[in-house]
Structures are given as C-alpha cells and as structure tokens.
PDB file of N, CA, C and O in Angstrom:
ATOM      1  N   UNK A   1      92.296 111.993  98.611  1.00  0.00           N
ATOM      2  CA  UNK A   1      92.682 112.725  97.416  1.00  0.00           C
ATOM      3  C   UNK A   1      91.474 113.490  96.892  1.00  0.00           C
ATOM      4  O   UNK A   1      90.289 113.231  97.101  1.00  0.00           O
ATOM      5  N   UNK A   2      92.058 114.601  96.085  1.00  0.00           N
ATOM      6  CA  UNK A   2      90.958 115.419  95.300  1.00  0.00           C
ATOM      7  C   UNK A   2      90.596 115.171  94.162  1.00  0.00           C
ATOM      8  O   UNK A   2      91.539 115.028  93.383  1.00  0.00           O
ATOM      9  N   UNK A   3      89.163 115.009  93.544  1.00  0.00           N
ATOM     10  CA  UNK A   3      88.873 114.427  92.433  1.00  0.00           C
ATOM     11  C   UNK A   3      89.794 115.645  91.626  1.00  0.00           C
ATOM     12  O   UNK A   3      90.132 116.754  92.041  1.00  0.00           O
ATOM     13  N   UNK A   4      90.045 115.007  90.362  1.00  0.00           N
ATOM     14  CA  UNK A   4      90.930 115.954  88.995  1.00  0.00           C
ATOM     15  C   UNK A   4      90.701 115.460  87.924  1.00  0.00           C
ATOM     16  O   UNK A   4      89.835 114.598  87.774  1.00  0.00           O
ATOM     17  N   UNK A   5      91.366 115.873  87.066  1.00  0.00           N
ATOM     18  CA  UNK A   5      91.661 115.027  85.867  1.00  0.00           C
ATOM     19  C   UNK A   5      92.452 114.164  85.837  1.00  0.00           C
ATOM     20  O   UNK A   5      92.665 113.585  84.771  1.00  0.00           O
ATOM     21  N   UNK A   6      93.026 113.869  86.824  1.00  0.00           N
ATOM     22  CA  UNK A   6      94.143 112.406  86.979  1.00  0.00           C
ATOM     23  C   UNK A   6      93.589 111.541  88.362  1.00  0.00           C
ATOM     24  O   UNK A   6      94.159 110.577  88.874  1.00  0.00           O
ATOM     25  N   UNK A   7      92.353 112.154  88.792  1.00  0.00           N
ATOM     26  CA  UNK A   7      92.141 111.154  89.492  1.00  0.00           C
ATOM     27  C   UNK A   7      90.532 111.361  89.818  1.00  0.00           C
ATOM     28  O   UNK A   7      90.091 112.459  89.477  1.00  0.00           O
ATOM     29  N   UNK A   8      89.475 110.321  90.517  1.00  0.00           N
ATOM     30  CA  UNK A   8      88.659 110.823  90.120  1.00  0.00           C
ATOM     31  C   UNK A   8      87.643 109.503  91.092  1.00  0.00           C
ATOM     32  O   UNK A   8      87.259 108.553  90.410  1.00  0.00           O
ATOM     33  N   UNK A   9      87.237 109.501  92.712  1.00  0.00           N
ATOM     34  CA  UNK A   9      86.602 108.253  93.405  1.00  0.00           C
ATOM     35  C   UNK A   9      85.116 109.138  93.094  1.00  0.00           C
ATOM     36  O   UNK A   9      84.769 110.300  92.878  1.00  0.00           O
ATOM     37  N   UNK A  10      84.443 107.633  93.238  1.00  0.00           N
ATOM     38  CA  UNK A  10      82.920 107.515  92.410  1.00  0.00           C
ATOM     39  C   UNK A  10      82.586 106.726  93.960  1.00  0.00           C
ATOM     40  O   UNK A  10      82.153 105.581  93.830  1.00  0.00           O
ATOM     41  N   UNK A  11      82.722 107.157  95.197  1.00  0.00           N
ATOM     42  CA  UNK A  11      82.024 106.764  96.259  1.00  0.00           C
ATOM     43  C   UNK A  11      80.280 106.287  96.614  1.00  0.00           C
ATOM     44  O   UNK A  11      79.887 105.483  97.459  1.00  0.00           O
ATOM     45  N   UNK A  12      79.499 107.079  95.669  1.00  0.00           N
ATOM     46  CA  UNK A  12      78.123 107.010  95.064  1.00  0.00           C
ATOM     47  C   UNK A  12      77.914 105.310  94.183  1.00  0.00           C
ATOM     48  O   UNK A  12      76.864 104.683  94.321  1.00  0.00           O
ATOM     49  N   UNK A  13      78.908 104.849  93.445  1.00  0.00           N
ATOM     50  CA  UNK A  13      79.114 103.987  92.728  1.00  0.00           C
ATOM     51  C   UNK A  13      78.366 102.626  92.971  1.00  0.00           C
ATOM     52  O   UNK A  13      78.885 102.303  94.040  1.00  0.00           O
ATOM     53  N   UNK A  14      77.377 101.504  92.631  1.00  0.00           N
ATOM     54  CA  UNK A  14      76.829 100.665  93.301  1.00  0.00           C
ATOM     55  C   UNK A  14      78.268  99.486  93.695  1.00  0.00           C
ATOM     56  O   UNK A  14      78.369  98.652  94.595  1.00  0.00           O
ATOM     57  N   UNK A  15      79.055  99.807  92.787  1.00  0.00           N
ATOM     58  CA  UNK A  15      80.331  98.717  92.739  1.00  0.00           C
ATOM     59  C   UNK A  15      81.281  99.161  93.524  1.00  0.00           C
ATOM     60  O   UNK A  15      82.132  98.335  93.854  1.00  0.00           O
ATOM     61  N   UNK A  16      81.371 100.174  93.896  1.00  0.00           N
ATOM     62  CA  UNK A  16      82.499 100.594  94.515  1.00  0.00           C
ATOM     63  C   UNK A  16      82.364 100.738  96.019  1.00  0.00           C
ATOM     64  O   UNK A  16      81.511 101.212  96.769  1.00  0.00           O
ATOM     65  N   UNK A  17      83.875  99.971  96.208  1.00  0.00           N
ATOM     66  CA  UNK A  17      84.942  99.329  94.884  1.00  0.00           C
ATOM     67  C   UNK A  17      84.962  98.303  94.186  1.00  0.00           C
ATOM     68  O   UNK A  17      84.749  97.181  94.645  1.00  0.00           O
ATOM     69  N   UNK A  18      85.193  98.523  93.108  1.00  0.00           N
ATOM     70  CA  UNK A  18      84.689  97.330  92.534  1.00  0.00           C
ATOM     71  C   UNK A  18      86.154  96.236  92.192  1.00  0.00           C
ATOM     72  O   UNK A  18      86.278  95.245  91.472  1.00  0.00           O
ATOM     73  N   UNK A  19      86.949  96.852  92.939  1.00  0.00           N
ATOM     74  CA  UNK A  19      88.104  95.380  93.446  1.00  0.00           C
ATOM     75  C   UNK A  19      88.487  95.684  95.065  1.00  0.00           C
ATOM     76  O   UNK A  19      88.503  96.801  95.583  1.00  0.00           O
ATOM     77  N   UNK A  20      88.753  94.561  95.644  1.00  0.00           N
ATOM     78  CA  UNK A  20      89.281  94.801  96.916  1.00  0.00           C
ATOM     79  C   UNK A  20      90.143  95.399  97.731  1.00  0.00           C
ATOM     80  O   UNK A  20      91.213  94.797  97.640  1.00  0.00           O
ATOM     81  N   UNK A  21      90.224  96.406  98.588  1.00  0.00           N
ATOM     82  CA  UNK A  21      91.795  97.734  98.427  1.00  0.00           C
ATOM     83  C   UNK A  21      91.523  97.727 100.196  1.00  0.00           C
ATOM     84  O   UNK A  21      90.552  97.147 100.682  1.00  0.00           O
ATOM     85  N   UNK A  22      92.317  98.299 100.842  1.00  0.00           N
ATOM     86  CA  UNK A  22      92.734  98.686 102.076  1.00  0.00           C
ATOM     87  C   UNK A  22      92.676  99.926 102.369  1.00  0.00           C
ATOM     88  O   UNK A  22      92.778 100.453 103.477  1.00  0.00           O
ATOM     89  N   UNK A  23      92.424 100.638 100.825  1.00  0.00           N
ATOM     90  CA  UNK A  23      92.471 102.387 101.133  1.00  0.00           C
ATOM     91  C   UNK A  23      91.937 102.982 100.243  1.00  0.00           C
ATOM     92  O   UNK A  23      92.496 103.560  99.311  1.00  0.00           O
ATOM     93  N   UNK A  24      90.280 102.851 100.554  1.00  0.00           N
ATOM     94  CA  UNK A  24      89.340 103.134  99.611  1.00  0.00           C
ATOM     95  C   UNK A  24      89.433 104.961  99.228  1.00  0.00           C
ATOM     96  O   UNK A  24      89.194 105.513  98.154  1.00  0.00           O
ATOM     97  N   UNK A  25      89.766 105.435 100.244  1.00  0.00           N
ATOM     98  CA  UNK A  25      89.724 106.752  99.940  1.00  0.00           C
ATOM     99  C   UNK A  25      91.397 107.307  98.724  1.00  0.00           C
ATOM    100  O   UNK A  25      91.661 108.343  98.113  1.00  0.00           O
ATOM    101  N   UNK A  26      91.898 106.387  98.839  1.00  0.00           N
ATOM    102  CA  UNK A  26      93.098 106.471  97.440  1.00  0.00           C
ATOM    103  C   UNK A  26      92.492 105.695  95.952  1.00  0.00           C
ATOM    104  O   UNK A  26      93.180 105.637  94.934  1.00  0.00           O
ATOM    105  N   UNK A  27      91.401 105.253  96.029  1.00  0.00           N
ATOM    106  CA  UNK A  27      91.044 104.726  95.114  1.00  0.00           C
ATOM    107  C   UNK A  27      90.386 105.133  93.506  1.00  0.00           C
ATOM    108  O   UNK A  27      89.546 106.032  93.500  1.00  0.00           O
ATOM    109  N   UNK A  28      90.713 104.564  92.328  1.00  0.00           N
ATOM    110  CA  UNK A  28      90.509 105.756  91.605  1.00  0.00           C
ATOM    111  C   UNK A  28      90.167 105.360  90.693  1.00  0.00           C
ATOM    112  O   UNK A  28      90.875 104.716  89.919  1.00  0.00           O
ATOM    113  N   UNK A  29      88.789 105.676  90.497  1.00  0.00           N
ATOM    114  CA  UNK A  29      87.563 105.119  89.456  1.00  0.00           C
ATOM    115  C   UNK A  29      87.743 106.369  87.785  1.00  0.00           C
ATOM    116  O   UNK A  29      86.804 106.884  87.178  1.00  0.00           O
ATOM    117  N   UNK A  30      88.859 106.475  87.554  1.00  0.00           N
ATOM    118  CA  UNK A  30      88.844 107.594  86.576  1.00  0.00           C
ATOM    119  C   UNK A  30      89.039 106.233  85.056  1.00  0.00           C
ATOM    120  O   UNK A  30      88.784 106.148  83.854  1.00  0.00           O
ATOM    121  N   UNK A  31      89.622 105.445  86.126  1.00  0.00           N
ATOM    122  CA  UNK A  31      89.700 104.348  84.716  1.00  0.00           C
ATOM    123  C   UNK A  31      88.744 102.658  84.848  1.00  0.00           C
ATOM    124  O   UNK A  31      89.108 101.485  84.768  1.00  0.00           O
ATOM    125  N   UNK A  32      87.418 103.334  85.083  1.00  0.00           N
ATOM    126  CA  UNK A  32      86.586 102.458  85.798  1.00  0.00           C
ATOM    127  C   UNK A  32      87.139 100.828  84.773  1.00  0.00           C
ATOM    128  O   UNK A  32      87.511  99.692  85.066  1.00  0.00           O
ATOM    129  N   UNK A  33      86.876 101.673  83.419  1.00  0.00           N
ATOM    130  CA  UNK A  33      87.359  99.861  82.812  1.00  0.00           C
ATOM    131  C   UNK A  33      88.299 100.201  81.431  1.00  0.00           C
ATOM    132  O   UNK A  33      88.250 100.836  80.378  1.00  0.00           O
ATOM    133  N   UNK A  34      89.290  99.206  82.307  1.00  0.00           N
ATOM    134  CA  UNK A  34      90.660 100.046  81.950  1.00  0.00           C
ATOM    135  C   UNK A  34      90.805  99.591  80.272  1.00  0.00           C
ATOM    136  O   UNK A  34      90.659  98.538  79.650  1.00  0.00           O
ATOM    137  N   UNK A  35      91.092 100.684  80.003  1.00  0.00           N
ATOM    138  CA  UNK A  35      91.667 100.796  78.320  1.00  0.00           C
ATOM    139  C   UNK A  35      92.881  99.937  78.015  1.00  0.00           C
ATOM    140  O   UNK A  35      93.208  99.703  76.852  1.00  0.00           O
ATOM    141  N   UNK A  36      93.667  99.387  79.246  1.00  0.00           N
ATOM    142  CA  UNK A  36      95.202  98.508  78.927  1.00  0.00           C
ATOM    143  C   UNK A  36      94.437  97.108  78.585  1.00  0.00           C
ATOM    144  O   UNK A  36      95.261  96.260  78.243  1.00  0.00           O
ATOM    145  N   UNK A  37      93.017  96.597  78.581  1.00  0.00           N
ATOM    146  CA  UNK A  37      92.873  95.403  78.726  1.00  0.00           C
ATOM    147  C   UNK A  37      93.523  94.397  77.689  1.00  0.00           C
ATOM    148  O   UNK A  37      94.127  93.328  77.782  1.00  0.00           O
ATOM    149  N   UNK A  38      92.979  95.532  76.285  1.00  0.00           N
ATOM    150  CA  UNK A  38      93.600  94.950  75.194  1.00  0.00           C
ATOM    151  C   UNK A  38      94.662  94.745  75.116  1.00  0.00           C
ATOM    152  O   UNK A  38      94.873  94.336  73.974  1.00  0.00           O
ATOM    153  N   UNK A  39      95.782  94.788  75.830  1.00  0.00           N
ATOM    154  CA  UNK A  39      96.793  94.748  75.652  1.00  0.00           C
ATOM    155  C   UNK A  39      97.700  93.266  75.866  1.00  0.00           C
ATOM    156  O   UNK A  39      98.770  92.948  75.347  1.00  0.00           O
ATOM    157  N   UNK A  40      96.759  92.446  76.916  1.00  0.00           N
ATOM    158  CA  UNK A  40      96.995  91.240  77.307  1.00  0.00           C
ATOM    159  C   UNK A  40      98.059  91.530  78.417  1.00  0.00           C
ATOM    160  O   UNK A  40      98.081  92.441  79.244  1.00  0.00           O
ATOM    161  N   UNK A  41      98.891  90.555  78.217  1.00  0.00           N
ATOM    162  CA  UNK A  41     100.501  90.379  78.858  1.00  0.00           C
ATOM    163  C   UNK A  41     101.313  91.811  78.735  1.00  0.00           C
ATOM    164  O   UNK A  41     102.141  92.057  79.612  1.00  0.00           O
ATOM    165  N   UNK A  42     101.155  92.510  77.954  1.00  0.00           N
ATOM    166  CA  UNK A  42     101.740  93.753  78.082  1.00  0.00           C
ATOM    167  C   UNK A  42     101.430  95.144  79.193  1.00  0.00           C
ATOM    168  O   UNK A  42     102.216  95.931  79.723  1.00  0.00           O
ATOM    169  N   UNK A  43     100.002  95.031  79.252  1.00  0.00           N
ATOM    170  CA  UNK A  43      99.202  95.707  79.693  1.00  0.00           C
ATOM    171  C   UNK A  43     100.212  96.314  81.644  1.00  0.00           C
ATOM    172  O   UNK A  43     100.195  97.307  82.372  1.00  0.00           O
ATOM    173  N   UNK A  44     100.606  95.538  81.637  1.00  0.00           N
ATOM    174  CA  UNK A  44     101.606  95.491  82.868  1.00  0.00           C
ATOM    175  C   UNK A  44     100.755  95.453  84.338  1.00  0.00           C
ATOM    176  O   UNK A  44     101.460  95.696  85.317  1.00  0.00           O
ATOM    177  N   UNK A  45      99.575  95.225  84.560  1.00  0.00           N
ATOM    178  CA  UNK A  45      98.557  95.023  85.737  1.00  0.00           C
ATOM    179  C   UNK A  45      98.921  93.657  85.807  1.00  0.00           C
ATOM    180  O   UNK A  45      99.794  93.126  85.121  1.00  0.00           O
ATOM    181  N   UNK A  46      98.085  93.007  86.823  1.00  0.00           N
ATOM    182  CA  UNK A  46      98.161  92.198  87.449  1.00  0.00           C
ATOM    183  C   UNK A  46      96.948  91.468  87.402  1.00  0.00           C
ATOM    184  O   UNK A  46      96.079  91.232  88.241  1.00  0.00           O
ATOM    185  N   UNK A  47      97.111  91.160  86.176  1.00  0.00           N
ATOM    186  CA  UNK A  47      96.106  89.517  85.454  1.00  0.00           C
ATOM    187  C   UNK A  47      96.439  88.396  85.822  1.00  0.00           C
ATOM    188  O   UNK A  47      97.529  87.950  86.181  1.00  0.00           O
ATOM    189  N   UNK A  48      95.080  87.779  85.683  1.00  0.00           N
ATOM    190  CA  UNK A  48      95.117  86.004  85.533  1.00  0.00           C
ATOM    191  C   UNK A  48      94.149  85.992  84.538  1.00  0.00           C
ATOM    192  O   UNK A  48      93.242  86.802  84.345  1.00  0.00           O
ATOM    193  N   UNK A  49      94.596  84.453  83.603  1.00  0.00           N
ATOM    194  CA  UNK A  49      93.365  84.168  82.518  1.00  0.00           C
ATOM    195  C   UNK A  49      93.309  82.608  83.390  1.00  0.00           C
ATOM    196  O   UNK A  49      93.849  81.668  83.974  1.00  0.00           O
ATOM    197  N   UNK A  50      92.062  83.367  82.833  1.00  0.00           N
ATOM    198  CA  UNK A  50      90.594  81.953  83.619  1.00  0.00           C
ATOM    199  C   UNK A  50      91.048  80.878  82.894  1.00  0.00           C
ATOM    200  O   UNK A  50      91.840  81.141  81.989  1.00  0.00           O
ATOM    201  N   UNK A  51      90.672  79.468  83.110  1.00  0.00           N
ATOM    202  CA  UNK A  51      90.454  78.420  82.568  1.00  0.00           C
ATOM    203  C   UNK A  51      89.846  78.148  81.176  1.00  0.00           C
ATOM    204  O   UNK A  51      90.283  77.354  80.343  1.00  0.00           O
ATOM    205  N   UNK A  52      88.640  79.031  81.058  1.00  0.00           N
ATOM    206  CA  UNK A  52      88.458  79.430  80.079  1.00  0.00           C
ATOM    207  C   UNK A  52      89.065  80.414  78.608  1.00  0.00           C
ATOM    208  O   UNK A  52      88.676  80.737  77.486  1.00  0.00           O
ATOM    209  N   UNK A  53      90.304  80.602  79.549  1.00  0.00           N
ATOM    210  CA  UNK A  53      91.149  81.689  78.331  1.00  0.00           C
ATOM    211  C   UNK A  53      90.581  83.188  78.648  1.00  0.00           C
ATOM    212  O   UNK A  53      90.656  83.955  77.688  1.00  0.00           O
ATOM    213  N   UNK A  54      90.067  83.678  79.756  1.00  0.00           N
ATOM    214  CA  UNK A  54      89.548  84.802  79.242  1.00  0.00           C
ATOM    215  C   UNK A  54      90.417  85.481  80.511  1.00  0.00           C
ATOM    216  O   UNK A  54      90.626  84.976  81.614  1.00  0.00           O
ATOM    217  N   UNK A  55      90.973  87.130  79.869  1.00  0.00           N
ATOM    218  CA  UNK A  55      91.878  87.743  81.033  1.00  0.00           C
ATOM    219  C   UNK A  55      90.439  88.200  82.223  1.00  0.00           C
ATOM    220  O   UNK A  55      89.283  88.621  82.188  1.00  0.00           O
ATOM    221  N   UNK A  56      91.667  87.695  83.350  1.00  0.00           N
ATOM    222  CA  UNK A  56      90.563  88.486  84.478  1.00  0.00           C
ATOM    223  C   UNK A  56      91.393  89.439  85.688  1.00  0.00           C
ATOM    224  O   UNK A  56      92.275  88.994  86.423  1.00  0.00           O
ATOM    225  N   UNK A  57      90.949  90.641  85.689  1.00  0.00           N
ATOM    226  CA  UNK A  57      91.509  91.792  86.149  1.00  0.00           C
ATOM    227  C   UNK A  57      91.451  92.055  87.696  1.00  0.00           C
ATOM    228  O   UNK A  57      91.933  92.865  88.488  1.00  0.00           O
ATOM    229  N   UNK A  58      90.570  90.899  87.730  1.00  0.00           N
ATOM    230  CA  UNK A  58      89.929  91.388  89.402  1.00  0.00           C
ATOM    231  C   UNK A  58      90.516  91.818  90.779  1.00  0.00           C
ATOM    232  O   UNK A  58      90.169  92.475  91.761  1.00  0.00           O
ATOM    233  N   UNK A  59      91.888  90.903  90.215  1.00  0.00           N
ATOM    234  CA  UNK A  59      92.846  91.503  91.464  1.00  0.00           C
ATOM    235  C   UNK A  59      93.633  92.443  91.244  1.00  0.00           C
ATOM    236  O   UNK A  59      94.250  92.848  92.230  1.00  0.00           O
ATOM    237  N   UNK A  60      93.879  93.071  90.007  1.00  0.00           N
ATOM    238  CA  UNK A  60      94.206  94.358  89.474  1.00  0.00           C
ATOM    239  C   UNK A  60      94.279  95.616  90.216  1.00  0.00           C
ATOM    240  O   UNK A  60      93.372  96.327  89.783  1.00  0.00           O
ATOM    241  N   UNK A  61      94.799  96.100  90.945  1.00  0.00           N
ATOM    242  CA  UNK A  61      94.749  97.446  91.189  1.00  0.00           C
ATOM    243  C   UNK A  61      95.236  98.630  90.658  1.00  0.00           C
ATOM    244  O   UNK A  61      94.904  99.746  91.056  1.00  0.00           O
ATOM    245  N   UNK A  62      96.366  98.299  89.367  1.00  0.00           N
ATOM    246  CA  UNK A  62      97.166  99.062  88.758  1.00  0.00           C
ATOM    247  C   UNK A  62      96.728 100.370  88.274  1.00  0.00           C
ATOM    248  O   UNK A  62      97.505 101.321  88.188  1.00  0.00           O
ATOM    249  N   UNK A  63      95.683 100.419  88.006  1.00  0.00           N
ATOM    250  CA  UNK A  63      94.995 101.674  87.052  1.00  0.00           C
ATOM    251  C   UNK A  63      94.330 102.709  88.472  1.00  0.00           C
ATOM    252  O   UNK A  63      94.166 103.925  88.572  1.00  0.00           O
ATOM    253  N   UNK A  64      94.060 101.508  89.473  1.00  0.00           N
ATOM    254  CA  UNK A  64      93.065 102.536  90.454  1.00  0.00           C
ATOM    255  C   UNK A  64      94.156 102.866  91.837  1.00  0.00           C
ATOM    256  O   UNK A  64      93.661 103.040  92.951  1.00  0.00           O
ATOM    257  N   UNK A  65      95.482 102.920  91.651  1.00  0.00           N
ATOM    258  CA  UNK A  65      96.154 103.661  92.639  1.00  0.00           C
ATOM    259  C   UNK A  65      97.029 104.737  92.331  1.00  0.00           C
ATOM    260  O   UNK A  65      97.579 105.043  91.273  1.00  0.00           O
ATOM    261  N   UNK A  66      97.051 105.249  93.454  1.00  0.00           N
ATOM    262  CA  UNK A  66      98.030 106.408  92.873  1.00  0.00           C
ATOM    263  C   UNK A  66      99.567 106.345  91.841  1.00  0.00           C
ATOM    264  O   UNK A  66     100.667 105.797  91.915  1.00  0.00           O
ATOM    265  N   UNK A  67      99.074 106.968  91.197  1.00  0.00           N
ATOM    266  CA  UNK A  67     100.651 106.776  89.860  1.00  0.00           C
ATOM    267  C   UNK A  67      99.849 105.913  88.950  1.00  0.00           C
ATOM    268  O   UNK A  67     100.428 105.625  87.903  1.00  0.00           O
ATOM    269  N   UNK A  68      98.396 105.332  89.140  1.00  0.00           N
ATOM    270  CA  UNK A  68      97.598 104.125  88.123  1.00  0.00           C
ATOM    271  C   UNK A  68      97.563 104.977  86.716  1.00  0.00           C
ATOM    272  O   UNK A  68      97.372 104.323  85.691  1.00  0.00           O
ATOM    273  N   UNK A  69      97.763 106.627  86.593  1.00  0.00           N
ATOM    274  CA  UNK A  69      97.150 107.428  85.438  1.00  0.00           C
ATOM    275  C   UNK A  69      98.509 107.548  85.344  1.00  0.00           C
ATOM    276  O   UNK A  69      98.524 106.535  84.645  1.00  0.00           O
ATOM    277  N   UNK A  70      99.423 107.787  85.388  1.00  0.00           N
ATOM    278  CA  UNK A  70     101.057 107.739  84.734  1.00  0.00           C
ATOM    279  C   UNK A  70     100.768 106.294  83.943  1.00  0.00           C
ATOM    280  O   UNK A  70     100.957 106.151  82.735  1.00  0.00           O
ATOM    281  N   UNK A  71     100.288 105.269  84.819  1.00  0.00           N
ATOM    282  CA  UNK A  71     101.197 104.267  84.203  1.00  0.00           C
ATOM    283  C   UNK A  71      99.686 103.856  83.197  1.00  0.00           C
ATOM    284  O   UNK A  71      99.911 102.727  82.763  1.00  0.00           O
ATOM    285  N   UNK A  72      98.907 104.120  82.911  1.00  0.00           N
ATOM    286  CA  UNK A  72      97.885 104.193  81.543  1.00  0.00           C
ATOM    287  C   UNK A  72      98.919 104.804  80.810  1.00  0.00           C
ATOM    288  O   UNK A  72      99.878 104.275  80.250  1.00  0.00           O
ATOM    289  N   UNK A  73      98.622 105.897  80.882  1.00  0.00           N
ATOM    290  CA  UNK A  73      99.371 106.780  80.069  1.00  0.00           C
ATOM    291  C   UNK A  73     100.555 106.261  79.259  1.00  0.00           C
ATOM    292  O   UNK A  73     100.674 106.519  78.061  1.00  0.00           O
ATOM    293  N   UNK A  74     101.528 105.436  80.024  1.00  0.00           N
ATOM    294  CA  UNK A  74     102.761 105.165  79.638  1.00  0.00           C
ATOM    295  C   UNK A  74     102.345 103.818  78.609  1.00  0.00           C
ATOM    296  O   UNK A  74     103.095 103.411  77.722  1.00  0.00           O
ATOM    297  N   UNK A  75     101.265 103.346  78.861  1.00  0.00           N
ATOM    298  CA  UNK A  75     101.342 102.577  77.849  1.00  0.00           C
ATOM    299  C   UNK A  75      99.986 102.528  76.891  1.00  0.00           C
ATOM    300  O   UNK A  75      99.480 101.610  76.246  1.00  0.00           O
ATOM    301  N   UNK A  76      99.751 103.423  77.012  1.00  0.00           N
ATOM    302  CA  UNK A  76      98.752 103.973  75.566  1.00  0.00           C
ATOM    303  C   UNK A  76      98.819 103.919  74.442  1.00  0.00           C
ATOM    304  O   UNK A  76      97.904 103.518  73.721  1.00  0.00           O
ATOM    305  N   UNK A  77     100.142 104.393  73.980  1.00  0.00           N
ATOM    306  CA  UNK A  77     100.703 103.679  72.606  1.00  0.00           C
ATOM    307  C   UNK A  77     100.400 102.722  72.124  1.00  0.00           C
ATOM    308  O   UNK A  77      99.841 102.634  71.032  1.00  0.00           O
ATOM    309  N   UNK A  78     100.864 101.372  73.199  1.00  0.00           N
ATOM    310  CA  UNK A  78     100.399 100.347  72.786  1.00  0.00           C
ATOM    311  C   UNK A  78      98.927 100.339  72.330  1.00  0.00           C
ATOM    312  O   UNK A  78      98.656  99.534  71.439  1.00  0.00           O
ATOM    313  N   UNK A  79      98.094 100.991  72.732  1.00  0.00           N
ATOM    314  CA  UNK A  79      96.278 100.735  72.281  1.00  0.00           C
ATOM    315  C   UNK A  79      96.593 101.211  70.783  1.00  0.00           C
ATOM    316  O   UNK A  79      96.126 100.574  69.840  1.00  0.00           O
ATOM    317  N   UNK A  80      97.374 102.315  70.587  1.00  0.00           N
ATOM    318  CA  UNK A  80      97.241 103.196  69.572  1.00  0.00           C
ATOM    319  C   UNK A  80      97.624 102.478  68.177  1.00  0.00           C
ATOM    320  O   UNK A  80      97.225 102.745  67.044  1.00  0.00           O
ATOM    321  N   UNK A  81      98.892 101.073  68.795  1.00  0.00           N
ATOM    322  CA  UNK A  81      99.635 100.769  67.541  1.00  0.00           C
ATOM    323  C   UNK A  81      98.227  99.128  67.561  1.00  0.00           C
ATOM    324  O   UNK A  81      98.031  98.498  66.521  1.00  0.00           O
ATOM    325  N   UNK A  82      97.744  98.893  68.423  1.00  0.00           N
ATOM    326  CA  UNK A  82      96.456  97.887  67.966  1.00  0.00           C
ATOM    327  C   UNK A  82      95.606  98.484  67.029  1.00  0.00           C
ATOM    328  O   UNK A  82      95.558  97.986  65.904  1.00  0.00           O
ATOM    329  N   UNK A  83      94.742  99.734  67.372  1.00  0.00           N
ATOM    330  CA  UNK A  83      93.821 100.288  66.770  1.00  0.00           C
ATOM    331  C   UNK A  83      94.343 100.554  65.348  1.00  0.00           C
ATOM    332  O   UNK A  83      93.470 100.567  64.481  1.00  0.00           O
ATOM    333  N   UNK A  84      95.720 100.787  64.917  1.00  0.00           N
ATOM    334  CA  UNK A  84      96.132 100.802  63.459  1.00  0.00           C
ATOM    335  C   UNK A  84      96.456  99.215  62.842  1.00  0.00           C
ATOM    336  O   UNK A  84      96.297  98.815  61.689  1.00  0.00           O
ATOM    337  N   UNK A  85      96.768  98.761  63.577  1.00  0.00           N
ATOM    338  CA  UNK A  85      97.240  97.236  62.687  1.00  0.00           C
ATOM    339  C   UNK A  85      95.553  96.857  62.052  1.00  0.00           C
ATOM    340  O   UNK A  85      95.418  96.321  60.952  1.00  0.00           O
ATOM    341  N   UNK A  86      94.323  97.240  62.957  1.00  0.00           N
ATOM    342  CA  UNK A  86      93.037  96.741  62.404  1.00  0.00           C
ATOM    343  C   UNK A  86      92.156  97.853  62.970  1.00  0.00           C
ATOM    344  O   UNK A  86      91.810  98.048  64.136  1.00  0.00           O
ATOM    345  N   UNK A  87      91.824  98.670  61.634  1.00  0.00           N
ATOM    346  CA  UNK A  87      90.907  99.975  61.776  1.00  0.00           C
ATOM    347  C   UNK A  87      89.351  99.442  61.867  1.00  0.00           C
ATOM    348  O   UNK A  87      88.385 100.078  62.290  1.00  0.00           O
ATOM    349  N   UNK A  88      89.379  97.998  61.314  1.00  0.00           N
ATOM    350  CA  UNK A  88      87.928  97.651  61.852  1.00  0.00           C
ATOM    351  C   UNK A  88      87.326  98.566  60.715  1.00  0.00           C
ATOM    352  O   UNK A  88      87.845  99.594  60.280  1.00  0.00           O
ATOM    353  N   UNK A  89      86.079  97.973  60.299  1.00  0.00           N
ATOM    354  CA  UNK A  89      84.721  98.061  59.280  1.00  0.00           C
ATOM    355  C   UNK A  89      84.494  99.630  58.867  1.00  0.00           C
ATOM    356  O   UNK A  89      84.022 100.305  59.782  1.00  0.00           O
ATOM    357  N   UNK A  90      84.718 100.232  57.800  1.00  0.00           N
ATOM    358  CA  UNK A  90      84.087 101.425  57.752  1.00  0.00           C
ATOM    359  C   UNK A  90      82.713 101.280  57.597  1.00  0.00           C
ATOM    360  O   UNK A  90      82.159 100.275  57.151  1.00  0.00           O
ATOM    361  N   UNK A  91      81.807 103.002  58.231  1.00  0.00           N
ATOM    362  CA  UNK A  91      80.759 102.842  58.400  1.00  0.00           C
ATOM    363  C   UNK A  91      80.049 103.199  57.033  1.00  0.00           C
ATOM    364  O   UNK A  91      78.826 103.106  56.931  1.00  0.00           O
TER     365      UNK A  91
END
C-alpha cells in the first residue's frame, strides 16, 4: 500500500512492527497508539486485561489493517462523548 492520509507504514520504525502480522507490508502505523484505548470493552479491538487489571492491546491488530482507519473513525464519538463527561483541570 501507499502511504496517505488513511494509511501510513513507518518501516524505519525501531518497533516495527510493533505487534505480530503475516503482512507487514499491509501494516499501518498511522495509529501507532490507538486513540480507541480509552474506550475499554467498547473500543471493538481485540483486548485482554492483565491480571493486574490493565488493558493489553498486543494482539490487537484492528487499527493497523486495512479498513483499521474506517473502523477508528467509526468509533470516535465514543472518545468525544468521554472527553465531555470530564473536561479535566483548566489551565
């Protein structure tokens, strides 16, 4: 694929890839660290939470394959209606 604005491999990258794939050249670092995290259980990737409680993405590929920037996109909102329930500290 051709780097764009919907897609975007960082082959140069010391991490990359920085999850395990079969088809590095479809791979797509445009959402190196994905904005759905906050989302938990909604986020619709393919999480596990650690023992410790903490989400872990690692086997995630959702954001870095093709159609991964549709499906951000589709659930962006959701970030949008977090960031209003708590605007967090004015400066």
């Amino acid at each position: 694929m051709e780097n764009s604005s919907r897609f975007f491999c960082n082959k140069d990258c010391e991490y990359f890839p920085c999850h395990k794939t079969a088809d590095p050249d479809s791979f797509n670092c445009l959402f190196c660290y994905c904005p759905l995290y906050a989302l938990g259980p909604k986020c619709g990737g393919n999480y596990r939470i650690l023992p410790n409680g903490v989400k872990s993405c690692e086997d995630c590929l959702v954001p870095h394959r093709p159609g991964g920037y549709e499906h951000v996109l589709s659930r962006i909102g959701g970030i949008i209606e977090l960031a209003a329930e708590d605007p967090g500290e004015e400066p």
